[in-house]
C-alpha positions as CSV (number, residue, x, y, z in Angstrom):
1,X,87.0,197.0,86.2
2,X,88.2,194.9,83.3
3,X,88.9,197.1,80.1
4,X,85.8,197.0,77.8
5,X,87.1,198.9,74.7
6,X,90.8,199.7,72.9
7,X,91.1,203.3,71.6
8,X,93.9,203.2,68.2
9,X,94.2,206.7,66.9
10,X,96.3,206.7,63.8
11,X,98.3,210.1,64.4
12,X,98.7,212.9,66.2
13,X,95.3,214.9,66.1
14,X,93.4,212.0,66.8
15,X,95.6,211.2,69.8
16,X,94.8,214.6,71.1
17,X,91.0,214.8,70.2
18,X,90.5,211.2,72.0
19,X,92.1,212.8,75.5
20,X,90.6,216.1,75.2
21,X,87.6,214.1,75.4
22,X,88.2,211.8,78.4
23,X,89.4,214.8,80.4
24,X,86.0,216.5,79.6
25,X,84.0,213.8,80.5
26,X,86.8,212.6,83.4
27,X,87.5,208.8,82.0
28,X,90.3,207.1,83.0
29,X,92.8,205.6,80.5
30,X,95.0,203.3,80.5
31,X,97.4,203.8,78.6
32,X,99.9,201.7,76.6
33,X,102.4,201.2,73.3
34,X,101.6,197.5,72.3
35,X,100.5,196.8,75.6
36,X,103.8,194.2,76.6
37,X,104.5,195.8,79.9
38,X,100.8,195.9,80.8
39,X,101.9,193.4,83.8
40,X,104.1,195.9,85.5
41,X,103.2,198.3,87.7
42,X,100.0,198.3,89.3
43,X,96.7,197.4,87.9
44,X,94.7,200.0,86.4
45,X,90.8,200.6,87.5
46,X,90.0,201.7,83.7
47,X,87.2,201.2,81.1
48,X,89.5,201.8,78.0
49,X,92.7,201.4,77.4
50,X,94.3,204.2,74.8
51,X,97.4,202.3,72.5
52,X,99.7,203.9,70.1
53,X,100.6,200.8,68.6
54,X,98.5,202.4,65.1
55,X,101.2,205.4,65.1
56,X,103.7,204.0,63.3
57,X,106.5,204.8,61.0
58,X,110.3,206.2,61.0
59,X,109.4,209.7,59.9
60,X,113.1,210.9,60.1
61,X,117.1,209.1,60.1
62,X,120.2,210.2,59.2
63,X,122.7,208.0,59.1
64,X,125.5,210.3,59.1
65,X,124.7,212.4,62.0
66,X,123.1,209.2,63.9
67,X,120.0,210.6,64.4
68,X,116.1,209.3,64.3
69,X,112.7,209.7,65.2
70,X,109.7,207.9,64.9
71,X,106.0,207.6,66.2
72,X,105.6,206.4,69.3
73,X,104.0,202.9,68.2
74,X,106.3,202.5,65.7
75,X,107.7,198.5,67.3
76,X,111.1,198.2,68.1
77,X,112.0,195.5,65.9
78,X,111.3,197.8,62.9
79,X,113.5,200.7,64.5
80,X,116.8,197.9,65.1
81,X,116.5,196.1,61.8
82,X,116.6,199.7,60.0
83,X,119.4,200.6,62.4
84,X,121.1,197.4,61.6
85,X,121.2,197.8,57.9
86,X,123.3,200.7,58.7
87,X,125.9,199.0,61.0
88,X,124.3,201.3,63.7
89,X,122.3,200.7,66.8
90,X,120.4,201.8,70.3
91,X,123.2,202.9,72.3
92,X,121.6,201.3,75.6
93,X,120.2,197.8,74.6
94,X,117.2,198.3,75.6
95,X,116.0,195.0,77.8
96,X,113.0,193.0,76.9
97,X,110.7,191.7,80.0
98,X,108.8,189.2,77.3
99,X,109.7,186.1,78.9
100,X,109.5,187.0,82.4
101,X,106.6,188.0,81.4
102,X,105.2,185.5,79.2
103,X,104.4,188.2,76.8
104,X,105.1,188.2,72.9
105,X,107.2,191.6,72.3
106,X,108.0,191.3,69.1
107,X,105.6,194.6,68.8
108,X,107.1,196.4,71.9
109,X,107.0,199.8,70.8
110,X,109.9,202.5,70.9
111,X,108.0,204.8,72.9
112,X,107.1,202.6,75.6
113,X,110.8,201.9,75.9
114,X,111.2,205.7,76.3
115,X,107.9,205.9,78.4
116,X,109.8,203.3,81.0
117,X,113.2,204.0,80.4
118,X,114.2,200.4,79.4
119,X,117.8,200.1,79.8
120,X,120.0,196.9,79.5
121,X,123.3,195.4,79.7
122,X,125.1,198.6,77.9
123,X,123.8,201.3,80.1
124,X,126.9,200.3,82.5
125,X,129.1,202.4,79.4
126,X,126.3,204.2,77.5
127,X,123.7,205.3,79.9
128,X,120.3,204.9,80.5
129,X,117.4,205.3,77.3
130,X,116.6,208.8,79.0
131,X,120.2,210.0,78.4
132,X,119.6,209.4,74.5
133,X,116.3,211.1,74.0
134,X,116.9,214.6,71.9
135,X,113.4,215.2,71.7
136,X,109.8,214.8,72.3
137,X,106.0,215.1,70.6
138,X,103.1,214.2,72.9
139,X,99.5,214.8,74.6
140,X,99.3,215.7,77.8
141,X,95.9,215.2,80.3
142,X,94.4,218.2,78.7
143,X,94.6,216.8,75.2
144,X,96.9,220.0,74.2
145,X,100.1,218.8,71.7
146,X,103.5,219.9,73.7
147,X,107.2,219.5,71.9
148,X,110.3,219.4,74.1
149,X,113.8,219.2,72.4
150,X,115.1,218.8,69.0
151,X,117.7,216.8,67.4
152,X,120.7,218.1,68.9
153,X,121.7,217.0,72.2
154,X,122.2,220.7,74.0
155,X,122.9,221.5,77.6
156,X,119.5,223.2,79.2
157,X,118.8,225.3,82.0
158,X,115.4,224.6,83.7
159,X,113.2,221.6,83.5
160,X,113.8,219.1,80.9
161,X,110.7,217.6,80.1
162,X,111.6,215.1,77.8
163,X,113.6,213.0,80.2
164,X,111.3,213.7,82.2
165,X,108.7,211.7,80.1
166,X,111.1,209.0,80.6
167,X,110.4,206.6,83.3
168,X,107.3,208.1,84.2
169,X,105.0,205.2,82.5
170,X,102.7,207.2,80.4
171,X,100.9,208.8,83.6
172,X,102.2,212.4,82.8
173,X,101.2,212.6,79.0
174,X,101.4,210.1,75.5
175,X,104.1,210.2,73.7
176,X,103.6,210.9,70.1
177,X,107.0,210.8,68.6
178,X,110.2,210.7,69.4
179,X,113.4,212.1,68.6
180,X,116.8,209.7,69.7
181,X,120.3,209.6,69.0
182,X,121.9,206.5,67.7
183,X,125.4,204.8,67.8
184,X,127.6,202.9,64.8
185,X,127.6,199.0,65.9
186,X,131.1,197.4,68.0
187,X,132.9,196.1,64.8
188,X,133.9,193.4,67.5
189,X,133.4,192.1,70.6
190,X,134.4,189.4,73.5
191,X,133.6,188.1,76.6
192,X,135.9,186.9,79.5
193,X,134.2,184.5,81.7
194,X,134.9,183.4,85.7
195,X,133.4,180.2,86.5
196,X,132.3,179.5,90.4
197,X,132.8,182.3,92.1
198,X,131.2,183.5,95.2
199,X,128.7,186.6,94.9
200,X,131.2,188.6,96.6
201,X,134.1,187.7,94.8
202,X,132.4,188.0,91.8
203,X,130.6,191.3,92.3
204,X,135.0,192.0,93.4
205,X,136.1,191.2,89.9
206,X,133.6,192.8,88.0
207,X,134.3,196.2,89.7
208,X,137.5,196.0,89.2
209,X,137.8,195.4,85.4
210,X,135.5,198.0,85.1
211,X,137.4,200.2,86.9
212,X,140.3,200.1,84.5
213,X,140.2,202.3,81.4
214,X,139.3,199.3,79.1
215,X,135.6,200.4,78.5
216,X,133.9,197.6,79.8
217,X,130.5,197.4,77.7
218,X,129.1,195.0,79.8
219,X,129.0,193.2,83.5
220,X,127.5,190.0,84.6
221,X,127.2,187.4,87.6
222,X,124.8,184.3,87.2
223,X,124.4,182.8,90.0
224,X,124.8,178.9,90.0
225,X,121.1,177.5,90.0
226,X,120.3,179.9,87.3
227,X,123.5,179.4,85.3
228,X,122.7,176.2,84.8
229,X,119.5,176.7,82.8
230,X,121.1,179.3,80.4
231,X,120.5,178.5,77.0
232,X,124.1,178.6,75.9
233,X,125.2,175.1,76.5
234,X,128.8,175.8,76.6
235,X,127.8,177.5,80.0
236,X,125.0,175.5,81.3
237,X,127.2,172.7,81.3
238,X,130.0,173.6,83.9
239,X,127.2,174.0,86.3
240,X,129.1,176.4,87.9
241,X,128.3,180.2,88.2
242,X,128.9,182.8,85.9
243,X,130.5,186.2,85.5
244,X,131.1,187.6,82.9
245,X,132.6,191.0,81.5
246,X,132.0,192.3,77.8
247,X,134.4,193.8,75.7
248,X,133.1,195.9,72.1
249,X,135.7,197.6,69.9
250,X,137.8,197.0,66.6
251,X,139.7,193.4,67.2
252,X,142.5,194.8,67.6
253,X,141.7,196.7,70.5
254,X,139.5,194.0,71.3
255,X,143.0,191.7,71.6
256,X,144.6,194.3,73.8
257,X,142.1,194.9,76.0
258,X,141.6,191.4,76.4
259,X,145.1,190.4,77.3
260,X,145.3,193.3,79.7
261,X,142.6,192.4,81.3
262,X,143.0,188.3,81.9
263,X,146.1,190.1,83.3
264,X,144.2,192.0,85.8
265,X,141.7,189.7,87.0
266,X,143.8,186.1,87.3
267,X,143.8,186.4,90.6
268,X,140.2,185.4,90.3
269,X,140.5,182.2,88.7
270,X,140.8,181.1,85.3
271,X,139.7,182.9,83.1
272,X,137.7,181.8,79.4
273,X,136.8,183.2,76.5
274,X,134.0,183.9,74.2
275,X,134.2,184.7,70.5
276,X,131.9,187.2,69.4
277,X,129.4,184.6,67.8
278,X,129.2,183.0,71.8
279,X,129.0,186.1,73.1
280,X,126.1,187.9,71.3
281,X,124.1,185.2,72.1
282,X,125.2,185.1,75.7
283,X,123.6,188.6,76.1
284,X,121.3,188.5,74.2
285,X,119.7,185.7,76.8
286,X,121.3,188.5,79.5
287,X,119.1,191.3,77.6
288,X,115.8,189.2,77.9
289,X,116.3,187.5,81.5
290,X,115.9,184.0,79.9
291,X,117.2,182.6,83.3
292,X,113.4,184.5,84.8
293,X,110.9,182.2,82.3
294,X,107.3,183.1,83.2
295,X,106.7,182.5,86.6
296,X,104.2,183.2,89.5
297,X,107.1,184.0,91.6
298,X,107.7,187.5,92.5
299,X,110.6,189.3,90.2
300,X,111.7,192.7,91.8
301,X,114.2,195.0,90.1
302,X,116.7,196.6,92.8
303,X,119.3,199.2,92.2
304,X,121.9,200.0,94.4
305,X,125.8,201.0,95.1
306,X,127.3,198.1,92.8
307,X,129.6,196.7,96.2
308,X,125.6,196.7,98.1
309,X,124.5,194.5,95.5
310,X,126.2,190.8,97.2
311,X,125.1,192.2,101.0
312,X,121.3,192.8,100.0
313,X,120.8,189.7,98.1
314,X,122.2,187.9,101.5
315,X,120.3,189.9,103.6
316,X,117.1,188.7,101.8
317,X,118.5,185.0,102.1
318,X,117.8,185.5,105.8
319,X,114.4,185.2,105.4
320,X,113.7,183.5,102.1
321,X,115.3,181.7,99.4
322,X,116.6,184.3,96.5
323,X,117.8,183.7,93.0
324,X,119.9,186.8,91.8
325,X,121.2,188.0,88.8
326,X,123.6,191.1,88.8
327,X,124.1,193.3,86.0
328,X,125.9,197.1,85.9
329,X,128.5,195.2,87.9
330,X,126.3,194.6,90.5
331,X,124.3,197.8,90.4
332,X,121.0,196.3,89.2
333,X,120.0,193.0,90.7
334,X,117.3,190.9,89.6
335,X,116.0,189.0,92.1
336,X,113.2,186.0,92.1
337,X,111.4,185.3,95.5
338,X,109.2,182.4,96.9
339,X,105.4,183.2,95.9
340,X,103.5,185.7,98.7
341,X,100.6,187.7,99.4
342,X,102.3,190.6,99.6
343,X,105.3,189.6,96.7
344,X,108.3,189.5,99.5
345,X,107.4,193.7,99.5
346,X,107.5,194.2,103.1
347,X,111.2,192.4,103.4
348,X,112.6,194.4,100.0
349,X,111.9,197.7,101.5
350,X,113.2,197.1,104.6
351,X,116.5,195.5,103.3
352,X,116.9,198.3,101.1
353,X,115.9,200.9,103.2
354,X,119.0,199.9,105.1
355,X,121.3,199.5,102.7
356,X,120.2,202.3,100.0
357,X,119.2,201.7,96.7
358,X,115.5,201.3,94.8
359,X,113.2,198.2,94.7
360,X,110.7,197.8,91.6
361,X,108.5,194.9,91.6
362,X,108.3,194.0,88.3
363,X,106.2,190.1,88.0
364,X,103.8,189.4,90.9
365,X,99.9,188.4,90.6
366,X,97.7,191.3,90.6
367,X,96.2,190.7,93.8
368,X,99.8,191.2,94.9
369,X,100.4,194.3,92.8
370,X,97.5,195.6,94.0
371,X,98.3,195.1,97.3
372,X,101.8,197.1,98.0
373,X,103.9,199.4,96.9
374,X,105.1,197.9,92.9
375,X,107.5,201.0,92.6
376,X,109.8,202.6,95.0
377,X,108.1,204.9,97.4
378,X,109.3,208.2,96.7
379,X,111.0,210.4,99.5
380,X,108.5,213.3,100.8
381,X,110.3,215.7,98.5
382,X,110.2,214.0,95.6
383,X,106.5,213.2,96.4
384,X,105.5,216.7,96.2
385,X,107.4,217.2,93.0
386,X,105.5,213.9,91.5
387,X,102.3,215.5,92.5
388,X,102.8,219.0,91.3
389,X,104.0,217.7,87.8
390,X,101.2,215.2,88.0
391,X,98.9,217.8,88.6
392,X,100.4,220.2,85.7
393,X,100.6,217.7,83.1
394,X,97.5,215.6,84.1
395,X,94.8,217.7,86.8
396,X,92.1,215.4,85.8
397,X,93.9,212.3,86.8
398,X,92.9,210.0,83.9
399,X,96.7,208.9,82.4
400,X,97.2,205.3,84.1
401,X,95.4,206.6,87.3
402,X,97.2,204.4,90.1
403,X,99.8,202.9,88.1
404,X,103.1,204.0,89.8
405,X,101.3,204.9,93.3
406,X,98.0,204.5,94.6
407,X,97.2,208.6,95.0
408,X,97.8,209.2,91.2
């Protein structure tokens, strides 16, 4: 059913009135931030759609103890150019799907990147988004208000429902504010680069230099026919694969590091350099999966055992031809597929079944979305935990009914 009607409340109360009502009468909502990851996950068999994109506003930050919350709509532009002013920033560079997508996020809202746990390049050093959330407002399925965690990052006993929240794609409850911690910007940064090398080989090199105690901020491999429509024309014209390794500190730790570590990995080739004003660039195009534009080809999101990361993309070769890109030294792979009814699903699973990790279909048609499994099936275990917290936050069933599995 196509949506026939956008719900806005402007805070808090009206957030909560709006789904007290739906449970009552048992509508279905789907719900969003700004509505730019709408195209992931699968489609939604709603009449309204509930956004929080009117809840907006930076109600608390201090600097000095690198702290900040805001209302869930609040876009995330607003939250990193008020960051920026202060030499600070998200810890985990959050990724944008935008052009994958073919969506505008300059609106993307800072609680949908909680709501999916959108993590990026940095989460190799920094961790995930869910590992930087103090604290929690929302609505759950009943419409009552619930607060989970503060400003303080504390260790807990029991159930910690605020990272919880996160990753769970607003079908548990609707976030009203959050509560995050924040880190001062790298005064400096660099980026070594390997040109040519073998997914193996590359994957090889990447482990290793983050191995050492260098505090390797981020880890790369481009594979050639993607490399070679990079932006960056420095790259893009050796026509060669890329790997690359990112390095964020004062410069002269920055220098050390660096010599150290062309030390380490010459046994992999030569080894280039980019300054820092080549190298924010470089990921930023890393950050937003330029080398992905909008596509009708499948785009699944697969995390694994970084060394897995070479022998699953192969394994797929067998019976299709794959474009990768590996990030987390080799940890996350993105991987493009020929167009199919079914989105290449069928031969994912299996290849990861056998070789561990978790397969997330993030750009396929809707038919296709419709039609299989868009997030990872969950072990029987973990399906009767999703289904009692489903049923606790949500017994009516109306947050994104469907969105993450079919029974709920």
């Amino acid at each position: 059913m196509a949506l026939i009607e956008d719900l806005k409340p402007t805070n808090e109360a009206e957030l909560a009135s709006l789904i007290t009502e739906a449970a009552r009468s048992a509508v279905a909502l789907d719900v969003a931030g700004s509505g730019t990851k709408r195209a992931v996950g699968r489609p939604t068999n709603t009449t309204y759609r509930l956004s929080t994109s009117a809840m907006r506003g930076i109600t608390l930050y201090e600097p000095n103890e690198m702290v900040m919350s805001a209302l869930a709509g609040t876009p995330l532009l607003d939250i990193q150019t008020t960051l920026a002013k202060n030499k600070q920033m998200l810890p985990f560079e959050p990724n944008d799907l935008g052009g994958a997508l073919g969506i505008d996020t300059r609106y993307a809202s800072i609680g949908a990147v909680f709501a999916t746990n959108a993590s990026g390049s940095r989460r190799l050093s920094a961790g995930a988004a869910r590992d930087h959330l103090l604290g929690v407002r929302a609505v759950n399925g009943r419409g009552e208000i619930f607060k989970n965690g503060g400003r303080v990052m504390k260790n807990v006993t029991g159930y910690d429902i605020s990272r919880g929240l996160c990753g769970s794609w607003g079908t548990l409850a609707v976030m009203s504010e959050v509560t995050f911690k924040v880190v001062p910007m790298p005064r400096s940064s660099a980026t070594l680069v390997l040109l040519g090398l073998p997914d193996e080989l590359a994957i090889e090199a990447l482990t290793t230099a983050v191995g050492t105690p260098f505090e390797i901020t981020g880890a790369v491999h481009i594979q050639q026919p993607l490399a070679v429509t990079l932006d960056h024309n420095g790259l893009r014209a050796q026509t060669k694969s890329v790997t690359a390794i990112r390095l964020e500190a004062d410069a002269k730790s920055i220098e050390y590091r660096r010599a150290r570590l062309i030390d380490i990995l010459k046994i992999y080739g030569d080894i280039r350099d980019l300054d820092q004003p080549n190298s924010e660039p470089f990921w930023s195009e890393i950050n937003r999966l330029s080398v992905f534009p909008e596509s009708p080809k499948p785009l699944w999101r697969i995390s694994t055992a970084p060394t897995k990361g070479p022998t699953i993309v192969k394994a797929m070769s067998r019976y299709m031809p794959v474009l990768a890109l590996y990030d987390w030294s080799g940890g996350l792979v993105w991987l493009e597929l020929p167009d199919s009814a079914d989105a290449g699903a069928a031969d994912v699973r299996r290849v990861v079944a056998t070789h561990g990790g978790h397969a997330t279909l993030i750009r396929a048609t809707p038919e296709a979305r419709i039609a299989t499994d868009v997030f990872q099936p969950p072990e029987p275990g973990v399906l009767r935990l999703s289904q009692k917290l489903k049923a606790a936050f949500d017994p009516a069933n109306i947050l994104n009914p469907g969105r993450m599995y079919v029974a709920f």
